[in-house]
C-alpha positions in Angstrom: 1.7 -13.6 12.4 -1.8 -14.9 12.0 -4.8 -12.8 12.9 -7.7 -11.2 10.7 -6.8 -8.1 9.3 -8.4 -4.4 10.1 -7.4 -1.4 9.0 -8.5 1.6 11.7 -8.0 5.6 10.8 -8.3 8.1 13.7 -9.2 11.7 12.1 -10.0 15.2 13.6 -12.0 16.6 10.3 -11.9 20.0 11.5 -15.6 20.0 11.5 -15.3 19.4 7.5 -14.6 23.1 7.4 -11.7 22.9 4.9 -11.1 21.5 1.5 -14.3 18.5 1.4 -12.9 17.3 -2.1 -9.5 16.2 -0.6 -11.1 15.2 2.3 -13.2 12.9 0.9 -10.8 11.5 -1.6 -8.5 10.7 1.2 -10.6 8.7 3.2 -11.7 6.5 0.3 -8.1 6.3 -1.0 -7.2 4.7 2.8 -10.2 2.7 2.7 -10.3 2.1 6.1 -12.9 -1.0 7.8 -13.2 1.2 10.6 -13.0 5.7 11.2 -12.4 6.9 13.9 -13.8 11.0 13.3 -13.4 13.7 16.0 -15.0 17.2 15.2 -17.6 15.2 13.5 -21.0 17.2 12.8 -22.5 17.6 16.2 -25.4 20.4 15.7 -28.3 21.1 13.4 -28.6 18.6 10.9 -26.2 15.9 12.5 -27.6 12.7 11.3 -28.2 13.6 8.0 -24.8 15.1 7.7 -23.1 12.2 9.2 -24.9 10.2 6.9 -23.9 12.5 3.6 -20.1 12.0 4.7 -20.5 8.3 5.5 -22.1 8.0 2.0 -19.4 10.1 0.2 -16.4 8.2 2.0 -18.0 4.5 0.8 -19.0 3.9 4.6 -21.6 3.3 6.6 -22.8 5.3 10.6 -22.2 3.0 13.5 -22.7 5.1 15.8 -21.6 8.9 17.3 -22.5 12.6 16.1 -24.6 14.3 18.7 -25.0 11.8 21.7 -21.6 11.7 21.4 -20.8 15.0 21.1 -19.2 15.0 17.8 -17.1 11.9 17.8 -18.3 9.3 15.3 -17.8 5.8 14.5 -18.1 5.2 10.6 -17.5 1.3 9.1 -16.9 -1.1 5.6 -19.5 -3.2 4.9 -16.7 -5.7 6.2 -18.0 -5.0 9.8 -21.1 -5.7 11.5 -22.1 -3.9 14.0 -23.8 -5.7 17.7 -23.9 -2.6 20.0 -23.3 1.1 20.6 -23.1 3.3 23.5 -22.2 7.0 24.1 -20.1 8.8 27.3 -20.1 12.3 28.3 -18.2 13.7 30.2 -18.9 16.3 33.2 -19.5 19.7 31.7 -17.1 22.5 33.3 -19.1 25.9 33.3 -18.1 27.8 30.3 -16.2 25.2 28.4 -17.1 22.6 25.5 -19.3 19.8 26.5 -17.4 16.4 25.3 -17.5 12.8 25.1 -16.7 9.6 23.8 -18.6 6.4 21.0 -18.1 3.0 21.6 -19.0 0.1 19.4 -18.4 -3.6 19.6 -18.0 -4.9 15.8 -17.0 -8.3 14.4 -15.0 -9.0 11.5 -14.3 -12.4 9.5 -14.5 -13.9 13.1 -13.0 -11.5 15.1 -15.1 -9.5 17.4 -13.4 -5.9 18.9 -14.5 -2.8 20.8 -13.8 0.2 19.1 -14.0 3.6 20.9 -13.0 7.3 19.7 -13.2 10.6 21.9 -11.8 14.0 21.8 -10.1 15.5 25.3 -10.5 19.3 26.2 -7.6 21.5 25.0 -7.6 22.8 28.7 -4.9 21.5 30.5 -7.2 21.6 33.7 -10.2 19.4 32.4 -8.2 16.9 30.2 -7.0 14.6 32.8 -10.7 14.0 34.5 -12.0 13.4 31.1 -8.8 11.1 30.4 -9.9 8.9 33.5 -13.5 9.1 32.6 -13.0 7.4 29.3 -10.1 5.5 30.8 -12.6 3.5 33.3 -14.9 2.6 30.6 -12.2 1.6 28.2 -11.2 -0.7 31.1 -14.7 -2.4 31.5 -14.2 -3.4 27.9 -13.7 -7.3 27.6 -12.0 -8.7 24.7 -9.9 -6.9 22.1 -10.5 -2.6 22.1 -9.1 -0.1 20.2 -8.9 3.3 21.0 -8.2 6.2 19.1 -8.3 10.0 20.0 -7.0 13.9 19.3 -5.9 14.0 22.9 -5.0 17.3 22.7 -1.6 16.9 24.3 1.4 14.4 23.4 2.4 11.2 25.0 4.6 13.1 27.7 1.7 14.3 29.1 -1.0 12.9 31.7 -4.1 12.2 29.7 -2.1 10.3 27.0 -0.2 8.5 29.7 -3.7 7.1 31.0 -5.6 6.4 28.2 -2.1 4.1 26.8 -1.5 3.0 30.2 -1.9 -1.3 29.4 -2.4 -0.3 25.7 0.0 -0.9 22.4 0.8 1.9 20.5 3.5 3.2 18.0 6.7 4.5 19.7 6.9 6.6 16.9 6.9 10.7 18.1 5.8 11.6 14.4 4.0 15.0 15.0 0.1 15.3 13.5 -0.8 19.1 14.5 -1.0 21.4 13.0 -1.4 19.5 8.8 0.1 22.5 7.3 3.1 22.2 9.7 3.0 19.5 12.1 4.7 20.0 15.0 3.0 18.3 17.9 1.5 14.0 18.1 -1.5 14.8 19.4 -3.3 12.3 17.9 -3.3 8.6 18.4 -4.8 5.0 18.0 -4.0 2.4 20.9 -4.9 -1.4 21.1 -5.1 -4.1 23.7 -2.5 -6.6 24.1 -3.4 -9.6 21.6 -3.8 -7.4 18.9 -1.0 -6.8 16.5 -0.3 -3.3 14.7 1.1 -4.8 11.7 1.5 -1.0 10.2 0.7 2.5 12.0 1.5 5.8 9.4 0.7 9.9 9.5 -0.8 10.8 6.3 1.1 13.8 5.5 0.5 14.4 1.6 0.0 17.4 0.1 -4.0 16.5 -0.1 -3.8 15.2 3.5 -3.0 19.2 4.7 -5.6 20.2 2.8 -8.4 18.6 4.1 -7.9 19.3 7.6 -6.2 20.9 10.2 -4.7 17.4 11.8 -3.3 14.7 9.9 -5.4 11.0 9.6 -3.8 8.2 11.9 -3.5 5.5 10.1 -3.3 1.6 11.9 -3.3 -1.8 9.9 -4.4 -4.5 12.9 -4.1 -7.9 13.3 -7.3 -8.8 15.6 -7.2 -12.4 17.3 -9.8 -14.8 16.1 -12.5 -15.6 18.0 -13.2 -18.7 16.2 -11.9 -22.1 17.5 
């Protein structure tokens, strides 16, 4: 199958509150063109810790950290980078604020819309949030990706919309909690056209040490956009 290759990890760091060594070792040992972080640093500091990870892992910021209310967009020097743009989502009194990143990229002559959020681990705000993000994924033109900790697994409502018209893996391998994973709550979904060659849970030993979720792992196949 032809296409131009691009290898996307989705990863809930925890708010880099466990083991930073193994962390960071993982990332750059998955070398990924584009991550996809949720719990990303969202507070004092933000940019320049978002930067200090970025330059630890071998990547570069696209976009994400506080306007986007933690979720972050970090990239290979494969990518470049056209335009960026944040969602939030209606804040329910008493509960987290949350949102969503979204950048278009291009890659060896492929051009994509990648996009990350984090849904509420309340059953009650999850599916508003779901359709929130949903609409805007839909506005995309072109090929998107989508990756999120959803918070729930794909029998439930909020996964259903976000996948609804979207490929992903069929695969119910759990991703939460690392130390013991018994629930897929975590995920990467693509637009018809583009071709998961390869979609993986990291589940090593240094993979349950660095965080509390496992790192989705996706090896694409983006349509060119060149003639």
């Amino acid at each position: 199958m032809s296409g131009v290759p691009l290898r996307v990890v989705s990863y809930n760091v925890h708010g880099l509150r466990d083991d930073r060594a193994a962390l960071v070792g993982l990332i750059r040992e998955l070398a990924p063109d584009v991550l996809v972080v949720q719990e990303a640093p969202r507070r004092f500091l933000w940019r320049q810790k978002c930067a200090f990870l970025a330059a630890e892992t071998g990547l570069v910021v696209a976009a994400g950290g506080l306007p986007s209310l933690g979720n972050l967009l970090l990239v290979s020097l494969r990518v470049a980078i056209r335009r960026t743009w944040c969602l939030r989502y209606p804040l329910t009194p008493g509960r987290h604020l949350r949102g969503a990143v979204f950048a278009e990229g291009a890659v060896h002559g492929a051009t994509f819309t990648v996009s990350g959020s984090h849904l509420a681990t309340d059953p009650a705000e999850r599916p508003a949030q779901a359709a929130r993000w949903k609409a805007e994924l839909s506005a995309v033109e072109g090929p998107l990706i989508a990756a999120a900790d959803l918070n729930e697994g794909p029998g439930g409502g909020a996964w259903r919309t976000v996948e609804d018209g979207l490929l992903s893996s069929g695969d119910d391998v759990p991703t939460f909690p690392a130390t013991l994973p018994q629930r897929r709550i975590d995920g990467i979904f693509v637009s018809p056209g583009t071709a998961i060659e390869h979609y993986e849970i990291i589940s090593t030993e240094r993979a349950r040490a660095a965080s509390d979720h496992l790192p989705v792992v996706a090896d694409l196949l983006l349509p060119s956009s060149e003639p």
